[in-house]
C-alpha positions in Angstrom: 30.7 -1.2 -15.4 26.9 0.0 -15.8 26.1 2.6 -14.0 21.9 3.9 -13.5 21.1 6.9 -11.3 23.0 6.0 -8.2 23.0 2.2 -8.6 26.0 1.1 -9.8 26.4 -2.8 -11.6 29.8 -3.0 -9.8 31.5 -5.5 -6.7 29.0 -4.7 -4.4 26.0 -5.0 -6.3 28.1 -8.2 -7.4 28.1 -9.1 -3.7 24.6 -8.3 -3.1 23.6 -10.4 -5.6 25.7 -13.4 -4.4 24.0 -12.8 -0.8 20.7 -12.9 -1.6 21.1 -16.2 -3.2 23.0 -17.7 -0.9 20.1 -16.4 1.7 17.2 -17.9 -0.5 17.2 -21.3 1.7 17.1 -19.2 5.1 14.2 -17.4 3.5 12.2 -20.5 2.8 12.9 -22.0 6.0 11.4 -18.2 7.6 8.4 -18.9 5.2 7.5 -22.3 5.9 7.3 -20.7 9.8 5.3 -17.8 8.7 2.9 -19.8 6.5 2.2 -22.7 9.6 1.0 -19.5 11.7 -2.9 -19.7 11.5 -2.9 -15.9 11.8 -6.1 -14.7 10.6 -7.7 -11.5 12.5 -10.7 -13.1 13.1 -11.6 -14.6 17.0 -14.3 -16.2 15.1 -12.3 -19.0 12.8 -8.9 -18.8 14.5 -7.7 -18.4 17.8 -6.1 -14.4 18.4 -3.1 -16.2 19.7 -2.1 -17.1 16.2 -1.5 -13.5 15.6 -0.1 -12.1 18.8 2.8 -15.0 18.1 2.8 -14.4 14.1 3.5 -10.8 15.3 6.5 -11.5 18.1 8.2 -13.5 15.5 8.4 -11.0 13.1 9.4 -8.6 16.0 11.8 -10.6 17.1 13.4 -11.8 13.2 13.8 -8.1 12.6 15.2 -7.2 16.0 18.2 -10.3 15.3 18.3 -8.0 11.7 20.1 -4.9 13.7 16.5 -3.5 14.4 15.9 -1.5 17.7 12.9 -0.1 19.9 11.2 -3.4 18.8 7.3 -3.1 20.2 3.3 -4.6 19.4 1.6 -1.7 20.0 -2.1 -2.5 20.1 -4.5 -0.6 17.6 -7.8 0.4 18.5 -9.7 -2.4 16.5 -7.5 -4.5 19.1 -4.6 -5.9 16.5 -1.3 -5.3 17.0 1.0 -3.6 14.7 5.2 -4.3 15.2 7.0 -1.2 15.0 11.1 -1.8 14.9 13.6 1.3 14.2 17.2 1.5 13.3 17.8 5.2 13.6 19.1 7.1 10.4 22.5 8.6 10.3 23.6 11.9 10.5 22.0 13.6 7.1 20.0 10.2 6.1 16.9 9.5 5.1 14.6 7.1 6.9 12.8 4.4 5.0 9.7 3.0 6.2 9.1 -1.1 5.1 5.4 -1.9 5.0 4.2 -5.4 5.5 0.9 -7.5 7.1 1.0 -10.6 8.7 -2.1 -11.5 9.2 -3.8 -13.4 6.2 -7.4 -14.6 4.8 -8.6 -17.5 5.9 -8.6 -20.5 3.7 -11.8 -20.3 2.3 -12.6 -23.9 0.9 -9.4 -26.5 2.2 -11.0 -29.2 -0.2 -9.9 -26.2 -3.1 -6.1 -26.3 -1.8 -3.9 -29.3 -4.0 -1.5 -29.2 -0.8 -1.2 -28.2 2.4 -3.0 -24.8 3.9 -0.6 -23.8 6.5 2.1 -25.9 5.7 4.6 -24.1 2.9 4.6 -26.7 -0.2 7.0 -26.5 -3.1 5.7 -27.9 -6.3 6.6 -27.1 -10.4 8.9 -24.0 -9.0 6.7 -22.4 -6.6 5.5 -22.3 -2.8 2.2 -23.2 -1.7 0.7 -22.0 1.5 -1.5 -19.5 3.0 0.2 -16.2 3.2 3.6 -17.6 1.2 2.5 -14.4 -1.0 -0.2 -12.1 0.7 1.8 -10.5 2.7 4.5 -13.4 4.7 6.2 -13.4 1.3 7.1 -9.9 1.4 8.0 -10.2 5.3 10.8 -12.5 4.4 11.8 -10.0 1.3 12.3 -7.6 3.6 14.4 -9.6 5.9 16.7 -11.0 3.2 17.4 -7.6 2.3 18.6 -6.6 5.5 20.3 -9.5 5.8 22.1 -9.1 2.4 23.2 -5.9 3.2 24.8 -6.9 6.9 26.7 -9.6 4.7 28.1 -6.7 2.5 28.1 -3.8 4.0 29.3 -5.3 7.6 27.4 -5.5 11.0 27.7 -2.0 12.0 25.3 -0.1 10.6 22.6 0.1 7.6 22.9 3.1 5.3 19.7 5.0 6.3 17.2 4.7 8.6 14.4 2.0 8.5 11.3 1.8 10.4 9.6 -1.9 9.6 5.7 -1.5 10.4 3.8 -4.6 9.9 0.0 -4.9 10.4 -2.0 -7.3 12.0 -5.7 -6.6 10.7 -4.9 -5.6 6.8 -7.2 -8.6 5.6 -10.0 -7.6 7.4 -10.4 -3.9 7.2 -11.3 -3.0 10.5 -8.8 -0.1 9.8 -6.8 -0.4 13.6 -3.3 0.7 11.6 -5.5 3.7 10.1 -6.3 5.0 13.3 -3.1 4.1 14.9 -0.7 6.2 12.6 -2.5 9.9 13.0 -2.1 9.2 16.8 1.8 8.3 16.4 2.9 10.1 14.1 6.9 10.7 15.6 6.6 7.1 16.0 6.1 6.3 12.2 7.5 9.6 10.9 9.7 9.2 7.7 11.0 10.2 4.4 10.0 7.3 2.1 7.1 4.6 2.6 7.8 1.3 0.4 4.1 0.0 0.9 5.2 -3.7 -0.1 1.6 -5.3 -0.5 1.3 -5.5 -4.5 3.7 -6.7 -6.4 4.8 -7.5 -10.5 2.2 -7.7 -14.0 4.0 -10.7 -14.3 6.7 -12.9 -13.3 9.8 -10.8 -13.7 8.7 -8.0 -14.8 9.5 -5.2 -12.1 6.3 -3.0 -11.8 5.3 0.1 -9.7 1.3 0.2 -8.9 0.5 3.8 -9.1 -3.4 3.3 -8.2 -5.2 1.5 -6.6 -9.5 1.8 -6.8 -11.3 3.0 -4.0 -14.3 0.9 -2.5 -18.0 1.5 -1.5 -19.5 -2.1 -0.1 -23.2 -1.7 0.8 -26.1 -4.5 1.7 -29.4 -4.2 -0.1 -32.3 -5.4 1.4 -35.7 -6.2 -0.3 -39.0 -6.9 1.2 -42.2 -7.7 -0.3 -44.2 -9.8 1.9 -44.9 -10.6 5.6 -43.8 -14.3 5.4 -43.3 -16.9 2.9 -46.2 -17.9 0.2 -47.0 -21.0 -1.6 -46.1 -20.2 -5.0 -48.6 -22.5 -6.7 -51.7 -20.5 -4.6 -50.0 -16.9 -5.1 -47.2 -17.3 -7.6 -48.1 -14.6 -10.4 -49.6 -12.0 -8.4 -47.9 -12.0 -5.0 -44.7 -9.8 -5.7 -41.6 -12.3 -4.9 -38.5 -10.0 -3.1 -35.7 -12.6 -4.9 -37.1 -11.5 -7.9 -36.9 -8.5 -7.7 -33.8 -8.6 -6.2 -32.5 -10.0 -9.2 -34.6 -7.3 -11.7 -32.6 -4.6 -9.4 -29.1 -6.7 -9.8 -29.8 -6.3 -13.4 -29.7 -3.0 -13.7 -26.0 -2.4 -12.4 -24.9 -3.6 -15.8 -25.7 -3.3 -19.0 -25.4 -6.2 -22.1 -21.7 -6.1 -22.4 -21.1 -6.2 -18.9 -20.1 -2.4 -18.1 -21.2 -1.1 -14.7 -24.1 1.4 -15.4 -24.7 3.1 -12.4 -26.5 6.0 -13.1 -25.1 9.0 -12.2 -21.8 7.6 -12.5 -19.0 7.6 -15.0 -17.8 4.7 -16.7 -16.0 5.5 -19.9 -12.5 6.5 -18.4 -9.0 5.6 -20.0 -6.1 3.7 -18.3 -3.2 5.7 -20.3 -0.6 2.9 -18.5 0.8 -0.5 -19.4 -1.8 -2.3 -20.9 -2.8 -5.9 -19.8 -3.2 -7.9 -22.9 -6.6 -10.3 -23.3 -5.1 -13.8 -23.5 -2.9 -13.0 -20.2 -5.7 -12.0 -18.5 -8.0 -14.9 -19.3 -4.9 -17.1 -18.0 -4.6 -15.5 -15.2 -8.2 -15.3 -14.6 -9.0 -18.6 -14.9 -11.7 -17.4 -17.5 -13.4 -20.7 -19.0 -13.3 -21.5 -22.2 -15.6 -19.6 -24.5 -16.8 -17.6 -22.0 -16.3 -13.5 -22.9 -14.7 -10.8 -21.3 -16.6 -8.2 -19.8 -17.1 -4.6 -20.8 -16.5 -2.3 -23.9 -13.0 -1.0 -23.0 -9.3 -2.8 -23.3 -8.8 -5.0 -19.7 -6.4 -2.2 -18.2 -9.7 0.3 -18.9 -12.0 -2.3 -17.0 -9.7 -3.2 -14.3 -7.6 0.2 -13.4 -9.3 2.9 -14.6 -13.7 2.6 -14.7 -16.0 1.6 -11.8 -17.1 -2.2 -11.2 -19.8 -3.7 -9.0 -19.8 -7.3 -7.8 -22.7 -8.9 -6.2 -20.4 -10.4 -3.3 -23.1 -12.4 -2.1 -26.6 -13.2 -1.7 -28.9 -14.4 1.0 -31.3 -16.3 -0.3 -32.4 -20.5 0.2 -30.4 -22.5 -1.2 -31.1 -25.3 -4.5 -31.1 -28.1 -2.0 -33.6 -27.6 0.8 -35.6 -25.1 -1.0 -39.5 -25.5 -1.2 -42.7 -24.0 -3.2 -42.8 -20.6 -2.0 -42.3 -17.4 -2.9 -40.0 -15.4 -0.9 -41.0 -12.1 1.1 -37.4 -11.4 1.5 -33.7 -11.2 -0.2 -30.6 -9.3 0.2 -27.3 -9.2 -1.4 -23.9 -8.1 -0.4 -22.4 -5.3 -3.0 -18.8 -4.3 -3.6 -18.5 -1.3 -5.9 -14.3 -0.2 -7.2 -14.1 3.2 -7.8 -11.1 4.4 -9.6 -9.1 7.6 -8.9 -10.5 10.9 -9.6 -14.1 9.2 -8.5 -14.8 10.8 -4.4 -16.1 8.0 -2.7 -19.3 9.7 -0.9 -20.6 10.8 -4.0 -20.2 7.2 -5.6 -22.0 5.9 -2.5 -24.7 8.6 -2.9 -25.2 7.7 -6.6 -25.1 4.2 -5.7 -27.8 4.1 -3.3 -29.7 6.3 -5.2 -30.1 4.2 -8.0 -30.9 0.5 -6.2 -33.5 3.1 -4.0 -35.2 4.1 -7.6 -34.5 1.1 -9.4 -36.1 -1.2 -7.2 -39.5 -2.9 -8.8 -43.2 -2.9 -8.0 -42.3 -0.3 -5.5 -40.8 -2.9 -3.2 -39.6 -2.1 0.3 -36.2 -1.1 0.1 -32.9 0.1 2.5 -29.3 0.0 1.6 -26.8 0.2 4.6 -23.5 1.2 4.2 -20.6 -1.1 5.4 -17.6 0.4 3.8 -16.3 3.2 2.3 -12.5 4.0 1.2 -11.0 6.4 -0.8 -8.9 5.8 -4.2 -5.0 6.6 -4.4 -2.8 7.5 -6.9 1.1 7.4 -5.9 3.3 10.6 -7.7 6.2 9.5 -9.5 9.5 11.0 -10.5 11.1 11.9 -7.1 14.3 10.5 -5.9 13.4 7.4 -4.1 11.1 6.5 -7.1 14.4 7.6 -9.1 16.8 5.0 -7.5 14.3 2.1 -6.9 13.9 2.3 -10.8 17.6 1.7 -11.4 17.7 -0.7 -8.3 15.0 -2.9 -9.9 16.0 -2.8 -13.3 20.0 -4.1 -12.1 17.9 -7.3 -10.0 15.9 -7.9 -12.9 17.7 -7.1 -16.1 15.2 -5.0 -18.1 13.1 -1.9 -17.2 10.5 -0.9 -14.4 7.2 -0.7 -15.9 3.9 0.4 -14.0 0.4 -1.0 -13.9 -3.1 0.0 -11.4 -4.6 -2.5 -9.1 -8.4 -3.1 -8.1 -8.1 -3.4 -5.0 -8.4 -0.6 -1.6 -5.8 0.0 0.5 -7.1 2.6 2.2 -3.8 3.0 4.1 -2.5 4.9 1.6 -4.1 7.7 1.6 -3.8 7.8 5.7 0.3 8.1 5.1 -0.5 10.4 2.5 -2.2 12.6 4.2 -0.3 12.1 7.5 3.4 12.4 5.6 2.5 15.1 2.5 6.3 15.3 1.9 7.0 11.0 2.0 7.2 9.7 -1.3 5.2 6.6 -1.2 6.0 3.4 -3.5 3.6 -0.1 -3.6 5.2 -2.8 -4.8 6.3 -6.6 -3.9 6.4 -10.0 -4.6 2.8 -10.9 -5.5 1.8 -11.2 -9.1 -1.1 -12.3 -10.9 0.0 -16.5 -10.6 0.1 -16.0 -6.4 -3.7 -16.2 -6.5 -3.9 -14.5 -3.4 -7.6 -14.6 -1.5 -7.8 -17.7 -3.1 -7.1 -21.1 -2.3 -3.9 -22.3 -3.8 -1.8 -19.6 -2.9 1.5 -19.4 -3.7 4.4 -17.1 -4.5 7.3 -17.9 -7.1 10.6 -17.7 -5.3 12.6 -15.6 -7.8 10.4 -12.7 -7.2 11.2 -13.1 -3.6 15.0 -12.8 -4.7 14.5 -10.2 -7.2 12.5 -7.8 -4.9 15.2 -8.5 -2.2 18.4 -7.3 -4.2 16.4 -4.6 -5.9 15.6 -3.5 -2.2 19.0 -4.2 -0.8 20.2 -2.1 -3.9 17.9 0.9 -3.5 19.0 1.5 0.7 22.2 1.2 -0.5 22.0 3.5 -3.0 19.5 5.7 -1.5 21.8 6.4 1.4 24.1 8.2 -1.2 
């Protein structure tokens, strides 16, 4: 018998083991539901009824789980977020299970080999909108319970849960961030698992212990008061796409680091690191093409600043004639990593496209988003026995990696729960391709994440 901090490799976790599997075709029958929900928080692309039934079935799944005090609560961007309770026993703790249902929209369905919204299995894994970001880690959650009724019996779970799943995460209008200071017995608990990351790679168990911060601004340039025939004025008249792309310049330098004055860029990611090849699979890097920046890939991605241009209005190839324009703007997402405040990176920011900008163009910057980086603690005792539950479902070590992306959620539990430990993990990993079209989510990390969950409220509870 191995035993690891609490988790022992005995009957039950023998047991566990068995029910998860024998649960994996209820799962994918729960996920092909989810993923045929339209549910993206947008009234502009998809009906809100999409999500207000996305959210009752997940109410109601978790509810038939053992689940009481079931509700939608609406938030004040006008989502709703289902909050279902099972209260803890006498001395327990109380674990909260994070999870969104909503989803991004499908971008491009010429992109998509099969199906958007219908769940797909193909070479091993599950197509679909959602199957990963976040529906996949709903049905985790759900085969955990599940798995541990089969064990452990009908009566009771081991500690208390409180399942929260949101219903605007994917469009960061922030309703769940203003709902939890106003609720805060509601929500109030001992351990968060914020299950919206997920692995480095394919079986490989991995805590995400940061996550950058984000500062999205629109800069607008202006140079003229209409268009100009460029073979009359070309030369002389100052063009605003030009300049435009003189100022886009200027955010990096030749090897591709983000130079922002003002603004550090030479940090260190200490962690895992993500080796070159990988990443150029996983990115999809063409052939040839280089890397960007003078630091290893964990440096670029986890631990320095980096500024996309997200977009850029300006006339398009086809339909475009002989003038030069009087205006441009583009759309700028800048990931700050932890350590970096995010007012002063938006200060610095606008600061530099305000003095950068040629010919002493017209320009404004407007601020559309702002939110803070977060960096989890490690070493307490629910980090402590989900190690040693993970490591029994998978069969080697935890290890621990950053992630570029915001959630700004975070650092709203944080602040609202300074005594919660707080954990992000899950199913997706770097194949899942989530945002993108082509989604998908490889079904053993749906049963690996489920016993290492069942495992860790078992244990936890001792």
């Amino acid at each position: 018998m191995t035993e690891t901090i609490g988790v022992k490799d005995d009957s039950r976790t023998a047991a566990l083991r068995a029910a998860v599997r024998e649960l994996m075709p209820r799962a994918k029958a729960d996920l092909t539901e989810l993923v045929s929900y339209k549910s993206v928080a947008d009234p502009r692309q998809f009906p809100p009824e999409e999500c207000r039934r996305t959210a009752q079935w997940v109410a109601d799944a978790f509810v038939a789980e053992g689940l009481t005090d079931a509700g939608l609560h609406e938030t004040p961007d006008g989502s709703d977020v289902v909050v279902a309770r099972y209260p803890a026993p006498s001395g327990k703790p109380t674990v909260m299970l994070y999870c969104h249902y909503d989803v991004q929209p499908p971008l491009d369905d010429a992109a998509w080999h099969t199906p958007v919204w219908q769940l797909t299995e193909k070479d091993g894994r599950w197509y679909g909108r959602g199957a990963a970001d976040c529906k996949g880690n709903i049905v985790m959650h759900l085969t955990a319970l599940r798995a541990l009724r089969k064990v452990l019996g009908d009566k009771a779970f081991p500690v208390g849960l409180t399942l929260v799943s949101e219903g605007s995460e994917e469009q960061g209008t922030g309703g769940l961030e203003q709902f939890v200071p106003r609720n805060v017995e509601l929500l109030r608990t001992d351990t968060i698992l914020m299950c919206d990351t997920g692995n480095f790679a394919v079986g490989v168990p991995t805590f995400t212990e940061t996550l950058r911060g984000n500062v999205n601004v629109v800069v607008t340039i202006e140079t003229l008061s209409s268009p100009m025939h460029s073979g009359m004025f070309g030369g002389a008249a100052p063009d605003a796409l030009a300049a435009l792309i003189q100022l886009l310049a200027t955010l990096r330098d030749a090897e591709g680091n983000t130079t922002i004055d003002g603004l550090a860029n030479d940090q260190v990611w200490d962690g895992v690191q993500y080796p070159a090849e990988q990443f150029r699979a996983d990115a999809n890097v063409l052939s040839g093409v280089d890397l960007t920046g003078s630091g290893t890939v964990a440096d670029m991605l986890w631990a320095r600043p980096a500024v996309t241009v997200l977009g850029i209005d300006a006339p398009k190839v086809i339909g475009s004639s002989a003038a030069i324009q009087p205006k441009a703007a583009a759309r700028l997402n800048l990931r700050i990593p932890p350590g970096t405040d995010p007012q002063e990176a938006l200060k610095l920011l606008t600061a530099h496209l305000e003095t950068r900008t040629p010919w002493r163009a017209q320009v404004t910057v407007e601020t559309e988003a702002v939110g803070a980086p977060f960096k989890s603690a490690a070493g307490g005792p629910a980090r402590t026995a989900m190690e040693a539950a993970l490591q029994i479902s998978y069969g080697r070590a935890t290890t621990t990696e950053g992630q570029g992306g915001a959630i700004p959620l975070c650092n709203v539990f944080a602040d609202t729960y300074p005594d919660a430990e707080i954990m992000l993990l899950g199913v997706e990993e770097p194949k899942c391709l989530i945002h993108a079209p082509n989604e998908s989510v490889d079904p053993t990390e749906i049963e690996h994440m489920a016993l290492g969950l069942a495992l860790f409220l078992a244990s936890f509870a001792d």
